[in-house]
Structures are given as C-alpha cells and as structure tokens.
N, C-alpha and C positions, 0 to 999 in steps of 0.2 A: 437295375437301371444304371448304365454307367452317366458319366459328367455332364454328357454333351443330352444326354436323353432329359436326365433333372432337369439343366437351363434351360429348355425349350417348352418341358411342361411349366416348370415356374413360370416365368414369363408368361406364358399365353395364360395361366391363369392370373397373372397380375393386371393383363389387359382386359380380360372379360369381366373379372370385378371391378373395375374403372370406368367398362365402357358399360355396365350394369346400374354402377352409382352416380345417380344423376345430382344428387345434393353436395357433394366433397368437390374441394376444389382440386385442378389438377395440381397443386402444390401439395396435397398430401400424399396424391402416387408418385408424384416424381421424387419426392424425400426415400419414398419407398423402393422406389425402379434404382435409387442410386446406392441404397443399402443393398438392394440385390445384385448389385453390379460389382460392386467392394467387394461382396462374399464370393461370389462366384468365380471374380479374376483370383483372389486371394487361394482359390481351393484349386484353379487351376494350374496356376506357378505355383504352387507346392507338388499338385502332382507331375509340373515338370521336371522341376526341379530336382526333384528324386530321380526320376527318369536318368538326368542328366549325371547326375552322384553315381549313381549305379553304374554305369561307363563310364566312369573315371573324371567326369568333369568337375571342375571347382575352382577354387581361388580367387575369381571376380574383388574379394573383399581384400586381396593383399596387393598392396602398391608398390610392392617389389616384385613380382609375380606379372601380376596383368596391368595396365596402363589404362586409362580411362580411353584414351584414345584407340587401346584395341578394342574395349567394349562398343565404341563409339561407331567403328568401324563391321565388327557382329551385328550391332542393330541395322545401322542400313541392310547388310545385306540380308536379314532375316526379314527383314520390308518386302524386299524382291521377292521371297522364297514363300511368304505368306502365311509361317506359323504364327498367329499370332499369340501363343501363349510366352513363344519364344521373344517374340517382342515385347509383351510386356513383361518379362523376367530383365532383358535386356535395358528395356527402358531404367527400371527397377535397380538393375544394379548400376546406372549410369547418375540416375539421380542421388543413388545414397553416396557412391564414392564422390561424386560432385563434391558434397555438403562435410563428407567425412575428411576430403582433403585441403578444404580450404584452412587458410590459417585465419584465425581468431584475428579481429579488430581488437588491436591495443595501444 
C-alpha cells in the first residue's frame, strides 16, 4: 500500500468510526483527525524530501546559500503547480528559517 493509499484508507476509517459513534463528542475525533494529519504531512515531506536530496536538492537551512525570500518565492509558485507536499516542505522551511533568523530580543 503506498502513502496516498494508507491516508485515504486511514481517513475513511476515522470517519466511519465517528459517524458509527453516537456518544463521543466531535472534539474527541477532531483531536484525533489532527494527530492524523501531523503524521501523515510529517511522513509525506520526509518522503519528499528525500525525493528532493536524491537530485541534489538542499540547503533551505543555510542563510548564506538560500534566502528566505527565495523560499518565499518557491512557495508561491508551488501554490500554482499544486504539489502540495512541496508546499508544505516549503511552507516548513520558510516558517523555521523565519524563527531561526530572527535576532533575539535584548
């Protein structure tokens, strides 16, 4: 079963026990639809990501190298093109270099 086959059966099985369980409130599938959403983006930019390592791609994380602003400019256009594992790899490394290049309140 590859990636895309698991999410769809996960999923529909997390619907049909939900829409099965009449006593739970929908705040305990939805704590659960967001753990399964974590793992699943998480397992899919990993297998991007290698993807992308494997042809030579990398660097995202050095500030001498790539600029946030070219990642910034990667995302939109991977918006356009609709992978969306690429976008959230993109997103991903836009939020961490955000956070990694700011300087410290002192």
């Amino acid at each position: 079963m590859n990636t895309n086959e698991f999410i769809r059966t996960d999923i529909e099985t997390l619907r049909k026990v939900a829409a099965a369980d009449g006593a739970a409130t929908p705040h305990v599938y939805d704590e659960l639809a967001d753990d399964r959403l974590v793992q699943h983006a998480a397992n899919a930019m990993r297998e991007k990501l290698a993807l992308a390592r494997s042809r030579g791609r990398g660097g995202w994380w050095d500030n001498t190298d790539c600029t946030i602003e070219h990642l910034r400019s990667l995302l939109r256009d991977h918006v356009e093109k609709g992978d969306m594992r690429d976008v959230l790899n993109l997103a991903a490394m836009v939020y961490v270099r955000e956070i990694a290049d700011m300087r410290p309140n002192t």
